[in-house]
C-alpha positions as CSV (number, residue, x, y, z in Angstrom):
1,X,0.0,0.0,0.0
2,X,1.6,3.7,-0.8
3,X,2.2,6.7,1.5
4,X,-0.8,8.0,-0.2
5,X,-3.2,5.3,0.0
6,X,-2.3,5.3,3.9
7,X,-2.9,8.6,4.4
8,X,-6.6,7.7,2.3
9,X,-6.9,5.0,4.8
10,X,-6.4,6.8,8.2
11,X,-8.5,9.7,6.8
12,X,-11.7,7.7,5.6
13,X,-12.0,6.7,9.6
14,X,-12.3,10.1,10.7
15,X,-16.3,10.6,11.5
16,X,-18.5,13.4,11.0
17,X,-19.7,14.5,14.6
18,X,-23.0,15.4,13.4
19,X,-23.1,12.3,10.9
20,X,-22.1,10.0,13.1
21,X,-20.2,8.5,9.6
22,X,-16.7,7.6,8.8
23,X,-16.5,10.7,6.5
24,X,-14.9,7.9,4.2
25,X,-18.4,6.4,3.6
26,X,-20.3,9.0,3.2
27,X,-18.1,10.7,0.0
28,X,-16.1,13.5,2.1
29,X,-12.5,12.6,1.3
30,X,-11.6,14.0,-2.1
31,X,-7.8,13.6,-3.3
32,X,-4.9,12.7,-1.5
33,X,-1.3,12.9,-2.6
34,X,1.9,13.0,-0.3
35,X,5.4,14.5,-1.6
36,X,8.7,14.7,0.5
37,X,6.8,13.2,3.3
38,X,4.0,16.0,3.4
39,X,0.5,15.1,2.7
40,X,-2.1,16.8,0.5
41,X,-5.9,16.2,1.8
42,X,-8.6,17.9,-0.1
43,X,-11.8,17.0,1.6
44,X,-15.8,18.3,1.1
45,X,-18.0,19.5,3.9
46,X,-21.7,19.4,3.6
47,X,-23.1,22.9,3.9
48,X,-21.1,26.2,4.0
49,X,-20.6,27.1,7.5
50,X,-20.8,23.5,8.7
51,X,-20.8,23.8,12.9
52,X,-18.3,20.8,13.0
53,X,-16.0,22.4,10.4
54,X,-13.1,22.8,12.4
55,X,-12.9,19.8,14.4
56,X,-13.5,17.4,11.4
57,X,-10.3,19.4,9.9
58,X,-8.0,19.1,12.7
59,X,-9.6,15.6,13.0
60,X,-8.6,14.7,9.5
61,X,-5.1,16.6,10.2
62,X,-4.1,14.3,12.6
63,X,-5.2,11.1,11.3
64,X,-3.0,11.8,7.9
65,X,-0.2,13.0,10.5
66,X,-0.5,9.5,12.4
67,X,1.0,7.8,9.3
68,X,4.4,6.3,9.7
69,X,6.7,8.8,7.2
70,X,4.3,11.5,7.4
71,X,6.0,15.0,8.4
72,X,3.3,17.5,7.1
73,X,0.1,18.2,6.1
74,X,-2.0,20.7,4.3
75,X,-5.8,19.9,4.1
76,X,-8.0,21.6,1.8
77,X,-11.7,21.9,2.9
78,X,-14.5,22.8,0.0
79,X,-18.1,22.4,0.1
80,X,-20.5,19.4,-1.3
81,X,-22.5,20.7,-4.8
82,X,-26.2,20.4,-4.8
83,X,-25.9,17.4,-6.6
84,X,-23.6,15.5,-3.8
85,X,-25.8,16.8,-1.4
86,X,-28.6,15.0,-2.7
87,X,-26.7,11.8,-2.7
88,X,-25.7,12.1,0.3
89,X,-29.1,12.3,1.5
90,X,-30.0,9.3,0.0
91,X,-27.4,7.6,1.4
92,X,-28.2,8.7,4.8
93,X,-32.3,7.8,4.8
94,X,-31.2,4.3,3.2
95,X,-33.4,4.5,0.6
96,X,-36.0,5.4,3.1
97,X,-38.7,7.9,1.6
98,X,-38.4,11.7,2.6
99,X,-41.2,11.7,4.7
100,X,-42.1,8.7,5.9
101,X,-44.1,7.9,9.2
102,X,-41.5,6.5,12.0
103,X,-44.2,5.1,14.5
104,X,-46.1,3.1,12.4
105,X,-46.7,-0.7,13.7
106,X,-43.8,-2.1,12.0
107,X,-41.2,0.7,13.9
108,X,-38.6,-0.3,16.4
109,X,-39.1,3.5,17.6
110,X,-41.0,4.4,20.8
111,X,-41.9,7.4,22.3
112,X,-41.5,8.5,26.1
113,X,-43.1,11.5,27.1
114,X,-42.4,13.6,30.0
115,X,-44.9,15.6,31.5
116,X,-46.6,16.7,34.5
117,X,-49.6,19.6,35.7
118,X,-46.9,20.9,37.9
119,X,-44.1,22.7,37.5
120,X,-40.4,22.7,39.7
121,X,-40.8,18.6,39.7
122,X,-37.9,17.6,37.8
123,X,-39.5,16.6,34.3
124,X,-35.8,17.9,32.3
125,X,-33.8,16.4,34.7
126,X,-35.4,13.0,34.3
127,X,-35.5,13.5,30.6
128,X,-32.0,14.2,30.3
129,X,-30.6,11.4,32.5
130,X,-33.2,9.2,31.0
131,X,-31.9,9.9,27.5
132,X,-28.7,9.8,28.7
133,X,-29.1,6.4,30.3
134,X,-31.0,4.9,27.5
135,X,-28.3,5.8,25.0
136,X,-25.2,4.7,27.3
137,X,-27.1,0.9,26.7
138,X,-26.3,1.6,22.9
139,X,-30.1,2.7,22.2
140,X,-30.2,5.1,19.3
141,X,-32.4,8.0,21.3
142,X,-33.8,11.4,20.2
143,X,-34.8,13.9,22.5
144,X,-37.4,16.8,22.0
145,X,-37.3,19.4,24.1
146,X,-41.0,21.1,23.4
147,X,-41.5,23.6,25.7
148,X,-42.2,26.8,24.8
149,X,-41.0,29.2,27.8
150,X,-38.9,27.1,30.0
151,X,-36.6,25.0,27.8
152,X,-33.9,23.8,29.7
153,X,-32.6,20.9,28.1
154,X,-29.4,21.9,26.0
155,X,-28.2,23.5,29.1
156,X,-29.1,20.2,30.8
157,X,-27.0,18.0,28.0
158,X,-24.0,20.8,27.5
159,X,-25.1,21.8,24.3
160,X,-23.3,25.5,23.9
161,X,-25.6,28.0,24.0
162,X,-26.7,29.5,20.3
163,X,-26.3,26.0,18.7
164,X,-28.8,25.3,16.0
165,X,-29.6,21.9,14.2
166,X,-27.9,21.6,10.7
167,X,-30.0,21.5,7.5
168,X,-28.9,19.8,4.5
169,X,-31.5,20.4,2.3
170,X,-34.6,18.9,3.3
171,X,-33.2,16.8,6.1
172,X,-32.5,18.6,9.7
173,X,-29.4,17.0,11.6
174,X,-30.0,18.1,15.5
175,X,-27.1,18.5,17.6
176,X,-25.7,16.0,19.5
177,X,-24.6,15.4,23.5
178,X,-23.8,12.1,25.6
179,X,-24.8,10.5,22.0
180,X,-28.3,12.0,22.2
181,X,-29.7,13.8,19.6
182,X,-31.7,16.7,21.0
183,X,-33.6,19.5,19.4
184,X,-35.0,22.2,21.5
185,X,-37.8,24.9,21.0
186,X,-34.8,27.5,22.3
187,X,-32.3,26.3,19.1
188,X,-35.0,28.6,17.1
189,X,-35.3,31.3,19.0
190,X,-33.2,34.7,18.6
191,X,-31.4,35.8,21.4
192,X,-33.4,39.2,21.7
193,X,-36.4,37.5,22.0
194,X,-36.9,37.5,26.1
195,X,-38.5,34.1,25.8
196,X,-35.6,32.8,24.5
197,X,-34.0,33.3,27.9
198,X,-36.0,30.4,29.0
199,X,-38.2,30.3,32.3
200,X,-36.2,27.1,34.3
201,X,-36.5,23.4,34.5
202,X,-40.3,24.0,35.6
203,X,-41.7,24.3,32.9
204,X,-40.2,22.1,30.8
205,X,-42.3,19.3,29.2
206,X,-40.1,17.6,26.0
């Protein structure tokens, strides 16, 4: 195997932190070529401004730098065309329909809902370390944080505060903590709004 194809190697098993893909698999890694012991990555990111930009770079820097003989490299980040987005797409719903039904009788999804009449019982806190706990046992679990004043739930999960979900096209990817995907009613809301500011814990019914 050459320097090169290596490098290809080691940079193909980077993953995509909103993906949750080798970035090999899902058509990211462009072309590779390694002179005088420095190597050339040219990669593709899915959207302009992707959140995870800069960590799947430094990510894909030091996989091509943990090759044996490798002394230097340069990566070179452009964006997917409209076309490769759409592929990708496919790729990702597995041939699934765009808008298809997830809790019809033949799903393996269910749904948990938290709620109570009260508020200042703990319904986010249980959510969060339910999600949590469900996902630690290798479920696959999405978390919907639905309330309207009192969203507490990124803060809950250590989400940063501002972060939005990522829309590639027609499909929304929602950030993701502990290995939970969350979405929150406070990801859409501007700043200057005052009920972005978010009323507590006791109000919050995902």
């Amino acid at each position: 195997m050459s320097l090169a194809d290596q490098v290809r190697t080691a940079v193909s098993a980077v993953t995509d932190p909103e993906l949750r893909r080798p970035i090999g698999d899902i058509d990211m890694v462009r072309q590779i070529t390694v002179e005088d012991g420095t190597a050339h990555v040219w990669i593709v990111l899915t959207i302009v401004g992707c959140p995870a930009a800069q960590r799947i770079e430094q990510d894909v820097r030091d996989a091509a730098a943990s090759v044996a003989g490798i002394t230097d490299v340069i990566v070179e980040v452009g964006v997917m065309t409209p076309f490769e987005r759409r592929a990708l797409t496919a790729k990702l719903r597995d041939g699934r329909a765009a808008r298809q039904m997830p809790f019809g009788p033949d799903s393996l999804t269910r749904v948990i809902l938290v709620t109570s009449g009260k508020g200042g019982v703990g319904k986010s806190t249980v959510t969060a370390n339910l999600a949590v706990a469900l996902a630690q046992q290798g479920l696959r679990v999405g978390l919907v944080d639905a309330d309207v004043h009192g969203f507490s739930i990124p803060g809950l999960l250590g989400i940063p505060a501002g972060t939005q979900p990522t829309r590639i096209d027609d499909m929304m990817l929602p950030p993701v903590a502990h290995d939970v995907k969350a979405v929150s009613i406070g990801m859409f809301l501007r700043e200057e709004n005052p009920s972005s500011r978010g009323a507590g814990p006791c109000c919050t019914a995902p």
